[in-house]
MIBA-402914 format. One record per residue: x, y, z negated of N, C-alpha, C, CB in turn; residue in three letters. Coordinates in steps of 0.1 Angstrom, whole numbers, plus 5000, padded with zeros to 4 digits. Last residue first. Glycine has a CB too. Example, Ala and Ser with C-alpha at 12.3 -4.5 7.8 and 13.67 -1.06 7.14 Angstrom:
% MIBA-402914
512849784929513749894929512950004921514149944943Ser;513249434922512349554922513249674922511349554910Ala;
END
This chain:
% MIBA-402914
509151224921508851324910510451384910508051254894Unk;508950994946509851014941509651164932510851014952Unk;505450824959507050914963507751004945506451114980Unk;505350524954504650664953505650734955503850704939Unk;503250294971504250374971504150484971504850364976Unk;501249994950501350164956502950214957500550304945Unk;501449794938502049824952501949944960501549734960Unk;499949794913499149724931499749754942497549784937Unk;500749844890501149744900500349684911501549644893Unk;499350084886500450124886501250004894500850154872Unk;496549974877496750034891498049964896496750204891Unk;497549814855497249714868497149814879495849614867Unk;498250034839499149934842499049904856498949824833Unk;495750144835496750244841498250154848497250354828Unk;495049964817494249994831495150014839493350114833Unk;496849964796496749824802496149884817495549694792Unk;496250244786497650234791497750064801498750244776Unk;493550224774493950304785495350274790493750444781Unk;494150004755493149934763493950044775491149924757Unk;495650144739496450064742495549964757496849984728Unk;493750284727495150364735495650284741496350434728Unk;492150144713491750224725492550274732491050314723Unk;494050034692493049924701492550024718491049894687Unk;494350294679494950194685494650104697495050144677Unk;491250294667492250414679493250334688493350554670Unk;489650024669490750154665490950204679492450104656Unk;487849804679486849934668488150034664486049854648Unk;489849604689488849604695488349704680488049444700Unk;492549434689492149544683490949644683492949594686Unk;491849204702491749204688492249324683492549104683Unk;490749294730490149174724490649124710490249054734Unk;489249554742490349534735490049354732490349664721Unk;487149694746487449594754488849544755487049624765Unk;486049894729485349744730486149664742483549754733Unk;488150074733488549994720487249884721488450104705Unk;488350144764488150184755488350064744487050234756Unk;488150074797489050114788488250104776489550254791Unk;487949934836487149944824488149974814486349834820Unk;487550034871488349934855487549984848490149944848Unk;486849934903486049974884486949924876484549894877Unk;487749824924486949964925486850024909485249944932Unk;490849644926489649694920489149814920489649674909Unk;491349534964491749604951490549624941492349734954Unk;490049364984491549424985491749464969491749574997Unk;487149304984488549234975489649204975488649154970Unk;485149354999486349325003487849244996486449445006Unk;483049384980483149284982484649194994481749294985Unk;485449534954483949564960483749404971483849744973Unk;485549454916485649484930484949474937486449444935Unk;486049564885484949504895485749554906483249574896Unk;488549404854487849524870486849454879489349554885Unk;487649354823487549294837487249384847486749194838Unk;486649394796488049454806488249404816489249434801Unk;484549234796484049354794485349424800483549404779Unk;486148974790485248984804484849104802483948884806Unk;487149084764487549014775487349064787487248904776Unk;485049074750485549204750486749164766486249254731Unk;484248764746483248894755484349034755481348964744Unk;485548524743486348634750485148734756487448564763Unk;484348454718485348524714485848584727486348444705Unk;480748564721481448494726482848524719481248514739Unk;478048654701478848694713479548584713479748824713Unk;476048544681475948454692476748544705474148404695Unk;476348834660476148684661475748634676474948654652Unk;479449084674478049024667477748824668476549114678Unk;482449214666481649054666480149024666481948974654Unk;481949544671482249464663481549324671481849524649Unk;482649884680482349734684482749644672483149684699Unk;481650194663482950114673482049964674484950094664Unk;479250454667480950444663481950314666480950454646Unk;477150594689477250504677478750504670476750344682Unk;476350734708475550654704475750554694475350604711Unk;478250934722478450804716477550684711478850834706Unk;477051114734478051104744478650964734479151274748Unk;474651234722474351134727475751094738472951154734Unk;474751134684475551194694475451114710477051194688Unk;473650974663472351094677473251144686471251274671Unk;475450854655474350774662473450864668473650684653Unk;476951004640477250934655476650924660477650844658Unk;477151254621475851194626475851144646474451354621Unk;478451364592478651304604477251244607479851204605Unk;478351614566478151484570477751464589476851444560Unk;479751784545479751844559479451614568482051994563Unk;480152054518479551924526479151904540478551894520Unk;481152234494481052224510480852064508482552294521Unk;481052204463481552354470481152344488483752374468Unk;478552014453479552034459479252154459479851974469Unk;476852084418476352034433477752064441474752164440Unk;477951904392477452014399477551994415478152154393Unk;477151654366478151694380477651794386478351594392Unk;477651604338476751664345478151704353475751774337Unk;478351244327478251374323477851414339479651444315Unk;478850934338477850974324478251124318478250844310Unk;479350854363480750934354479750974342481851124363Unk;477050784378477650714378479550714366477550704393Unk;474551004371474850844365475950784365474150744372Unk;476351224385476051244372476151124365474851294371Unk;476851114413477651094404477751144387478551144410Unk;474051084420474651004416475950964408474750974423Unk;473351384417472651254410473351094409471151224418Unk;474951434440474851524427473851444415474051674431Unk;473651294462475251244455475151324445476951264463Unk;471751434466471551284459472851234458470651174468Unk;471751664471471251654459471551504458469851704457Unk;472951634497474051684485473551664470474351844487Unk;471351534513472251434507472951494495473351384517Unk;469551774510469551654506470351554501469251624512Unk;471351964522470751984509470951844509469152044507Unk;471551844547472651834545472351834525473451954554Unk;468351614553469351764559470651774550468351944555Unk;468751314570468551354560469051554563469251234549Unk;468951154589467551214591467551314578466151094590Unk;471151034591471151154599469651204601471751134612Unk;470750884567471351014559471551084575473050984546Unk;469550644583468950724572469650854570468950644559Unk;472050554596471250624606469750684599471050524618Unk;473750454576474050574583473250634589474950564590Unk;471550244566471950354556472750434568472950294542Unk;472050094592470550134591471050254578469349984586Unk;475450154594474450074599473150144599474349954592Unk;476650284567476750194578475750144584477450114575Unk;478450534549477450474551477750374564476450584552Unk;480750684528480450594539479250514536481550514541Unk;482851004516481850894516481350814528480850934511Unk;485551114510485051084519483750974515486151034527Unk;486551444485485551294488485251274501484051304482Unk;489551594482488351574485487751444483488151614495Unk;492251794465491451644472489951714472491651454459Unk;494351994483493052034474492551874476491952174481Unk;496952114494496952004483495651984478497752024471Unk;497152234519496752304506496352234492495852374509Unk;498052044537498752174532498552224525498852264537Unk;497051794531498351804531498551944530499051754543Unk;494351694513494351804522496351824519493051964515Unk;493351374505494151494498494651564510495351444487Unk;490851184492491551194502492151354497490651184518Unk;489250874477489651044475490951034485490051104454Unk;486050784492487950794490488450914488488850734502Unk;483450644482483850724484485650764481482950784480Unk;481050334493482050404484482050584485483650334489Unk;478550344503478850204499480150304488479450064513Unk;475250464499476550554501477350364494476650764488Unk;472050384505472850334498474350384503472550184497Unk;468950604503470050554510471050484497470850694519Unk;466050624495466550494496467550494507465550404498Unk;465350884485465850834498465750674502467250874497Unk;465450904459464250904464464450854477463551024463Unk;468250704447467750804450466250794457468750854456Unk;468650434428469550504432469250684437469950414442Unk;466350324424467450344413468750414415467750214408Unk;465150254447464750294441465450384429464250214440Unk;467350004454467450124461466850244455466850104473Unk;468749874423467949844436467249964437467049714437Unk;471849974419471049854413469549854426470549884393Unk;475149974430473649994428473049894422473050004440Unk;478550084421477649954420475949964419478149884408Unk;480950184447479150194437478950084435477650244445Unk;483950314439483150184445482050194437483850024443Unk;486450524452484750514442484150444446483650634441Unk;489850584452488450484458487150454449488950344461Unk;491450664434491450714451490350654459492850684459Unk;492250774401491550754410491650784428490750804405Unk;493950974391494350834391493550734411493450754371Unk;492451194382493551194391493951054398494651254382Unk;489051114379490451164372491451134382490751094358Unk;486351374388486951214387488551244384486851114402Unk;485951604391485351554380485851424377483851554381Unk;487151964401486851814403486751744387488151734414Unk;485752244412486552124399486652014395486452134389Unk;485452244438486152344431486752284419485352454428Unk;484351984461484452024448485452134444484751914441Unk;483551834490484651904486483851984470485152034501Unk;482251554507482551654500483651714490481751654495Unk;481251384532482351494533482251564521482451584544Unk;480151124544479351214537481051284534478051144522Unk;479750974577480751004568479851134559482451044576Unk;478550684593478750744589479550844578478250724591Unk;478850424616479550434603479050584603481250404602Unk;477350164638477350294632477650354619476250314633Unk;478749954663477649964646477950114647478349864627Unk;477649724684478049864688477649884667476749974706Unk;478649374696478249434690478049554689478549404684Unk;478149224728478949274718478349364710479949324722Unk;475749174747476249084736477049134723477248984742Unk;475649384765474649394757474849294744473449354765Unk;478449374778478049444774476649454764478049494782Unk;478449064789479249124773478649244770480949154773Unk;476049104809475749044797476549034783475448934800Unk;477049264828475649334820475949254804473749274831Unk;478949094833479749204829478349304819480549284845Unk;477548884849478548844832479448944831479648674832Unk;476549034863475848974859476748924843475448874870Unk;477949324881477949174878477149144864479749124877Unk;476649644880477449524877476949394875478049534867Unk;474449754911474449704894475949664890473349534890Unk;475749944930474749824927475049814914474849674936Unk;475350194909474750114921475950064926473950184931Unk;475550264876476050164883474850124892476650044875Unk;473050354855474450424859475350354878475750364841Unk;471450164848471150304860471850384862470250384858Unk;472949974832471649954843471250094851470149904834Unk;474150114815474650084825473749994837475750024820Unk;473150304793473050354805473450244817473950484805Unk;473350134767472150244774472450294787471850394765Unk;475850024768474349934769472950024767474349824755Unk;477250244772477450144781476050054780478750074777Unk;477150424750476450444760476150384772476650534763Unk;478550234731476950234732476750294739476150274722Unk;480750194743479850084743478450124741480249994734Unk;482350504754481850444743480950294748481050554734Unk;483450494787482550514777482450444768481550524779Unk;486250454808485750454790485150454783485650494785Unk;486450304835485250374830485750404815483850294831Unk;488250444865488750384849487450424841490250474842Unk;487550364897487550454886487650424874486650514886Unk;489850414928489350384920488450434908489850344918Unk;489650604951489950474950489550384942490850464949Unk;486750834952488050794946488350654949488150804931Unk;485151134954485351044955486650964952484951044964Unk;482751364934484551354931483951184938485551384909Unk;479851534932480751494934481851474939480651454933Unk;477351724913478551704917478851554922479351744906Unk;474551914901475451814905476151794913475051734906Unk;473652174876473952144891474752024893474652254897Unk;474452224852473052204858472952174871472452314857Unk;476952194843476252344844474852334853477452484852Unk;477051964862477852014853477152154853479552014857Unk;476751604864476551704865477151804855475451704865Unk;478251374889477951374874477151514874479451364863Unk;479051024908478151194908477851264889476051154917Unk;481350884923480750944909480251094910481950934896Unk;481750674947481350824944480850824930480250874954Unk;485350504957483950494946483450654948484650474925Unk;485850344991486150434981484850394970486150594986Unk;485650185010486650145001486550214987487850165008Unk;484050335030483450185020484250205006483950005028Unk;483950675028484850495029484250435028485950425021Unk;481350865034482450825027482750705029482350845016Unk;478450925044479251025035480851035027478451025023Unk;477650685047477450775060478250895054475650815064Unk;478250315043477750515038478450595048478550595020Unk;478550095048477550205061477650325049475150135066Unk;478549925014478749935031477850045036478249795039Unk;479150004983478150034995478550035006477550154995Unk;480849964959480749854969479349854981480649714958Unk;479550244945480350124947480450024953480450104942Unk;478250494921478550394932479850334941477950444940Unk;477550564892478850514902478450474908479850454900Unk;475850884876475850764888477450714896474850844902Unk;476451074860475051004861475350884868474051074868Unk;478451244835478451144845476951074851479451044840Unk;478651554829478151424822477851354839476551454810Unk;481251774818480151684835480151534826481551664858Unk;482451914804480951914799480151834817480352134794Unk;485851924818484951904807483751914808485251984797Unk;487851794835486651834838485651834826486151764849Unk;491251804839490251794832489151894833490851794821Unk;492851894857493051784864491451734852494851704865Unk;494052134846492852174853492352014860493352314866Unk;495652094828494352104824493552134836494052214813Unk;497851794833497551934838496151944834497651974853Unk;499551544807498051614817497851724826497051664811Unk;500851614789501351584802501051604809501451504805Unk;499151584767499951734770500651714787501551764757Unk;497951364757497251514771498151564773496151654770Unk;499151334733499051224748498551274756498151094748Unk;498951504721500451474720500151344733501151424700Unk;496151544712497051644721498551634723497051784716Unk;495551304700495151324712496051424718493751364712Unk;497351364676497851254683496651264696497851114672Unk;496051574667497751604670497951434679499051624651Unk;493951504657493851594666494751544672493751724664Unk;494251384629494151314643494251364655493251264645Unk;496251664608494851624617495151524629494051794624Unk;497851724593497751824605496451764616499551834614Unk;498751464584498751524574498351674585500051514564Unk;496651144589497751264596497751414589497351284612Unk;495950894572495950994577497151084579495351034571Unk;496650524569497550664571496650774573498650674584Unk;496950214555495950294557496150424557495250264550Unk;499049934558498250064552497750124555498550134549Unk;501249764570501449894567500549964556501349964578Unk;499649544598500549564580500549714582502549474576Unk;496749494612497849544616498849554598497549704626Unk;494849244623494949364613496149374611494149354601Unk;492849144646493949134637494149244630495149114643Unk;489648944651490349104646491749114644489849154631Unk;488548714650489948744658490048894664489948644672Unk;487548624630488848614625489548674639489248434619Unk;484948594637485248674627486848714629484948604614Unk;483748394652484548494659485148604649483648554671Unk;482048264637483148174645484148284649482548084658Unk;480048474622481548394616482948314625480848254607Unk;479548764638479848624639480748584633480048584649Unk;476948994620478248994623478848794628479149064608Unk;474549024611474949054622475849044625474749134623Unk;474848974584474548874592473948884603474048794586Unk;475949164572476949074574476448984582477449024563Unk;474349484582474549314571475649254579472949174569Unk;474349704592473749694587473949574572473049684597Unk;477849764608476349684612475949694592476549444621Unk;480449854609479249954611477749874612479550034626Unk;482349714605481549664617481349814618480149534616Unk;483249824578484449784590483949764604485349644587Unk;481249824559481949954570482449904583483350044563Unk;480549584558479949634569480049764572478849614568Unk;482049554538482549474544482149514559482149354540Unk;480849694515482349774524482649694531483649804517Unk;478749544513478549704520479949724525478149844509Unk;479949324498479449304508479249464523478149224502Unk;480449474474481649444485480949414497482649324481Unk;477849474463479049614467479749574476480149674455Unk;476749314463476049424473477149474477475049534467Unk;478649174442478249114459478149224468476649024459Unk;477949344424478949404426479449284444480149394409Unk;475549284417475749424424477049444429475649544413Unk;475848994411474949044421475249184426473549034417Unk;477149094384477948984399477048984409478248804397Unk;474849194368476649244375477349214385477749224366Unk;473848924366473249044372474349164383472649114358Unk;475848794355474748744368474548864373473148654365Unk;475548914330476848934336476548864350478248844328Unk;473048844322473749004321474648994333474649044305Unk;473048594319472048634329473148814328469848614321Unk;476248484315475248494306474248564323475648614289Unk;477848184332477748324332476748374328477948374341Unk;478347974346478447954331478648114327479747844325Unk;477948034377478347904365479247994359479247724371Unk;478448184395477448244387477748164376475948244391Unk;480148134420480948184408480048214394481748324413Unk;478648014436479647874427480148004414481647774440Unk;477948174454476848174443477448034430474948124452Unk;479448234473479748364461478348244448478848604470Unk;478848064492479948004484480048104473481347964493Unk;476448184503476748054497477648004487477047994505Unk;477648404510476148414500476148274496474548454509Unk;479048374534479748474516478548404507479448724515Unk;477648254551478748154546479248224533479948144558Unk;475448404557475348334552476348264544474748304558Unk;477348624567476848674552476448504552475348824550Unk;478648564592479648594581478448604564480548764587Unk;476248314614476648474607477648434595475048574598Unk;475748104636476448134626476648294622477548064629Unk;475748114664474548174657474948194643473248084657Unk;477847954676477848124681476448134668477148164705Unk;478247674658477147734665477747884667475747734656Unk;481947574651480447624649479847674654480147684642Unk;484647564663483447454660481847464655483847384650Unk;485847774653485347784670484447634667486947764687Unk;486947844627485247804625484447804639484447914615Unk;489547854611489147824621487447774626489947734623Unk;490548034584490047894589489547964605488647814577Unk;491248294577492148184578491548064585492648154564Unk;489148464570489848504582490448364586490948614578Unk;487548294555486948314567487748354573486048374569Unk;489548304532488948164538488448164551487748104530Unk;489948564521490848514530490648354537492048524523Unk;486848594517487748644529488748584532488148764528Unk;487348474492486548384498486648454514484948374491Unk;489548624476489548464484489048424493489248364479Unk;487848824477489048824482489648674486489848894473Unk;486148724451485148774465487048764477483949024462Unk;488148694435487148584436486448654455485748594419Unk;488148944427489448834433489048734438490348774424Unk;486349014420486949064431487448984436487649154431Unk;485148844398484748864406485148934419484048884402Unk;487448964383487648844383486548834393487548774370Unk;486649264376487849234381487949054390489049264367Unk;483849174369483949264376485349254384483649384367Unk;484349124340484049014347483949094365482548944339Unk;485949364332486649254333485949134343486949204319Unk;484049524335485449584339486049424344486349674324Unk;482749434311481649444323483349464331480049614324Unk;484249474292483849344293483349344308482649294283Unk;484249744289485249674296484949524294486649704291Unk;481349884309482149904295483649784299480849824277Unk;481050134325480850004322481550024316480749884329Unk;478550434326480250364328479650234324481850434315Unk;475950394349476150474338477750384340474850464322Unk;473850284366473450264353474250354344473650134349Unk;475250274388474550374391473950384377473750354405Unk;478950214382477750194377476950294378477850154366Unk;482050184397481050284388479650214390481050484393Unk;485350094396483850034403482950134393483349814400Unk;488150154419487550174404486250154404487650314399Unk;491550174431489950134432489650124419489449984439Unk;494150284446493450254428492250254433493650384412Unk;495550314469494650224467494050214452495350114469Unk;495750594490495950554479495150434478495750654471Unk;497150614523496450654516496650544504495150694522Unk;500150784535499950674532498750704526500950624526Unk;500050994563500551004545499750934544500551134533Unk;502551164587501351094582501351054566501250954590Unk;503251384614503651404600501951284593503751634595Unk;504751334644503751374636503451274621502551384647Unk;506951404660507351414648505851464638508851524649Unk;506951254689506151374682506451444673505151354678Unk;508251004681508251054695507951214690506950974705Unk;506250894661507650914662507951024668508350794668Unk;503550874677503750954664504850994663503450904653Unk;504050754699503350884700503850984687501550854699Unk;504950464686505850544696505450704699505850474710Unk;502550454671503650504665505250544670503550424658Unk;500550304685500550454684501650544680499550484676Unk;500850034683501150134699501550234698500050174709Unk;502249894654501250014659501250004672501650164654Unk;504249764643504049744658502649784664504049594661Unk;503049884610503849804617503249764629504249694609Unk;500850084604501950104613503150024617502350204608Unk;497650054599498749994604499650094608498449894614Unk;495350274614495150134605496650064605493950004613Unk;494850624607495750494614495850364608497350534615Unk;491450694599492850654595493650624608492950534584Unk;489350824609489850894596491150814598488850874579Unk;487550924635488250884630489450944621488350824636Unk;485251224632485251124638486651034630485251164654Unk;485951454615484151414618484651264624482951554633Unk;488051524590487951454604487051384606488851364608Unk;489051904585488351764581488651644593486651784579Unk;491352134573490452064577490151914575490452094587Unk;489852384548490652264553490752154564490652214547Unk;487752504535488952564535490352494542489152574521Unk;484352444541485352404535486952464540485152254536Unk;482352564545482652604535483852554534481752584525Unk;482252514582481452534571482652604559480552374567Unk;484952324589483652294594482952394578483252084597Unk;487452234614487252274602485752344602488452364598Unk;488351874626487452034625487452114614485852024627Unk;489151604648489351744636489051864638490451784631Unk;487751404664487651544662487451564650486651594668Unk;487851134683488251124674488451314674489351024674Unk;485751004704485250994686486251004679484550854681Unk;487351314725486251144720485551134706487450984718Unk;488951424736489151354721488451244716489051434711Unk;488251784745489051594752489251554730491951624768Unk;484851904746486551914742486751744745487051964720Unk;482751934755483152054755484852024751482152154745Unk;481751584770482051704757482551834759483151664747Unk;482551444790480951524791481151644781479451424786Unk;484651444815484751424800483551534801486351444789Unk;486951324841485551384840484751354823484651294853Unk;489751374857488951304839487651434842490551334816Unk;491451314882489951374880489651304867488751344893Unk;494351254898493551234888492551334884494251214879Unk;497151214914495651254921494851224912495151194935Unk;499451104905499151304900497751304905500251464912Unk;501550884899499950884900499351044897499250764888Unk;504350924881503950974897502450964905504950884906Unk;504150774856504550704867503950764884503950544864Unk;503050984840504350934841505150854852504350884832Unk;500250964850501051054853502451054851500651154849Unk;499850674839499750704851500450844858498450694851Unk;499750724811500650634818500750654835500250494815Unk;497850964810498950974804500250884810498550944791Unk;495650854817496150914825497350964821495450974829Unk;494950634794495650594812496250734819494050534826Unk;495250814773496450714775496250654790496650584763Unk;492350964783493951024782495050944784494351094770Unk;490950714779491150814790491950904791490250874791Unk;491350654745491450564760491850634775490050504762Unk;490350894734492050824736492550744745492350744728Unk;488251084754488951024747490450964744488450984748Unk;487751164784489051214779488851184763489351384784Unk;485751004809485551004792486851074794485350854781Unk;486350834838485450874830485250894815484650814834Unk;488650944863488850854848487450914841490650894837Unk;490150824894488750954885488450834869486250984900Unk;492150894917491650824905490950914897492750774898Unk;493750834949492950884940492050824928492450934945Unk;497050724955495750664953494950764943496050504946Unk;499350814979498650794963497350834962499250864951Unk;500950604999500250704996499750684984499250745004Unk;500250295007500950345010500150495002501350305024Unk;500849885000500050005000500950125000499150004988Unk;
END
């Protein structure tokens, strides 16, 4: 092949920047990112927002890992500045403090719940039904630990189930655990190191992979409507080529191309991709898409002038009792992490919701939630908490350029759906691929990080980069 190949990258997320990031390094300059947002970054945006003095991060909070990261050639490279987060966990009672008996059976029930994870990561369970869920298999084997335990302390070991079980369904974003697949549980990997924020904001690591970019090669607020593709006789253009029509300031557009790198988030993928895509996609490309999971994490953000929890502390684990008992709402907040503002040393609260509880507190107004953590942490530290200095809660799931926050295993997917979801389409000539595909669902074990997503954009950018294009000399 001869000449360079035009390329139109849908989304300037992480994913969509690291292809075109690899790709402009390697002399690929004919690039169109067509990104619907008013800004490149995706679901990852630091802001500074309202009352608060600092900033924040509406979309992703950590670097999961930094041993054999992707990301940490960016970071190095950059000299961008990260800080380890804190592990002292501490369990509060929506009843009030526990005492240390309660502390103790409480500790021993963690450990206990931590085994029974490292059983499901560790074992091998491709022998079991796709229907299999992760909660039935916890709920079974958590109920050996009730033996010889007064009804009191039962009780305790039930909340403190809820509890962990909730933080289990941050990590999806689903609702329960029994949305999630046991057989396929385990082929997350999870990176060593820890758990990092960036002391200057995630931002720095999107604008440290654009910079390369020319801004004018970025098309912000064109929301994409239509790819076409593999259309013999068009009267307007190649066969060979792709048309993506999108709109922009009300008026529609289009950009033709060799190829096109899609990114979208998953959830706009299983809302739009029946009427996005003429002709349709393939049949076992509709069907990972609707299979894989999409969950929804929310974040409650508050900031305090005098703070009430003690220094020590860096993780507020709830222990509810039933919903009622918690607030008029009936939302359940699973934790909250105390997180610490690098330049102006001020900590704060991240709180987390998931699933059906995240997509409650985006009905809620901002008051609201503020009165009902102001009640909770009264019960939960047995003195009078005053209402936050700023609060500033996330709401993925109406964003309509996300629809939600990341992929996870659902019950009866497959272990290679994220797989077959990274699979180029081609047209029926099948000289080359018309459609790649990017983002963190089509990762197949880093699949819901940033990571996972940078690394999906740089694989695309790859397989162009080796189809034998010759590209003249930079």
């Amino acid at each position: 092949m001869s000449s360079i190949p035009s390329i139109t990258i849908i989304g300037a997320g992480i994913s969509g920047l690291s292809a075109a990031q690899a790709l402009y390094k390697n002399g690929f300059t004919d690039i169109t990112i067509l990104e619907a947002r008013d800004r490149i970054g995706g679901r990852i945006n630091t802001v500074k927002k309202g009352d608060f003095k600092f900033q924040i991060e509406k979309g992703a909070q950590w670097l999961h890992g930094d041993k054999n990261n992707p990301l940490e050639n960016v970071i190095q490279s950059n000299k961008i500045r990260k800080t380890l987060s804190g592990e002292c966990t501490k369990f509060f009672s929506t009843n009030g403090n526990l005492t240390p008996h309660e502390q103790n059976v409480i500790n021993k029930g963690l450990e206990y719940f931590k085994v029974l994870l490292k059983n499901v990561l560790d074992k091998e369970h491709k022998e079991l039904p796709l229907s299999c869920d992760v909660l039935s298999y916890l709920k079974n084997e958590w109920m050996k630990i009730y033996a010889g335990h007064t009804t009191a302390e039962k009780r305790l070991l039930k909340k403190l189930f809820k509890c962990l079980h909730n933080h289990e369904c941050l990590l999806d974003g689903c609702s329960s655990l029994a949305q999630v697949s046991l057989p396929n549980y385990n082929k997350y990997l999870e990176l060593e190191g820890g758990n990092y924020t960036f002391d200057d904001g995630f931002a720095q690591v999107v604008n440290a992979v654009a910079e390369i970019i020319p801004s004018k090669n970025i098309q912000l607020n064109s929301v994409v409507t239509t790819i076409e593709w593999n259309i013999p006789n068009k009267s307007y253009t190649s066969e060979s080529k792709v048309v993506v029509w999108y709109s922009l300031n009300g008026e529609s557009h289009t950009v033709e191309s060799d190829h096109v790198i899609v990114t979208l988030p998953l959830g706009c993928l299983k809302k739009l991709h029946e009427t996005m895509f003429n002709p349709p996609l393939p049949k076992s490309k509709a069907s990972v898409i609707n299979s894989i999971g999409f969950g929804i994490v929310n974040k409650v953000i508050l900031y305090y002038e005098e703070q009430f929890w003690e220094d020590d502390v860096k993780e507020i684990n709830l222990l509810w009792d039933e919903l009622e008992d918690g607030n008029k709402f009936g939302i359940q907040i699973v934790n909250f992490n105390v997180l610490q503002d690098a330049k102006s040393g001020k900590s704060y609260l991240v709180g987390w919701a998931s699933g059906d509880n995240a997509v409650k507190l985006e009905r809620m107004s901002d008051e609201e939630i503020s009165n009902v953590c102001t009640d909770l942490f009264t019960k939960c530290f047995g003195k009078e908490v005053s209402n936050p200095d700023a609060i500033y809660v996330t709401r993925w799931h109406s964003d309509p350029f996300s629809l939600g926050s990341y992929s996870y295993a659902a019950v009866n997917s497959n272990a290679g759906d994220n797989t077959v979801l990274a699979e180029p389409v081609a047209g029926d000539n099948k000289e080359k691929p018309q459609i790649l595909f990017a983002g963190e669902a089509t990762h197949p074990t880093f699949f819901s990080t940033v990571h996972g997503a940078y690394e999906s954009g740089k694989r695309e950018a790859e397989l162009i980069i080796g189809m034998g294009y010759k590209i003249p000399s930079m």
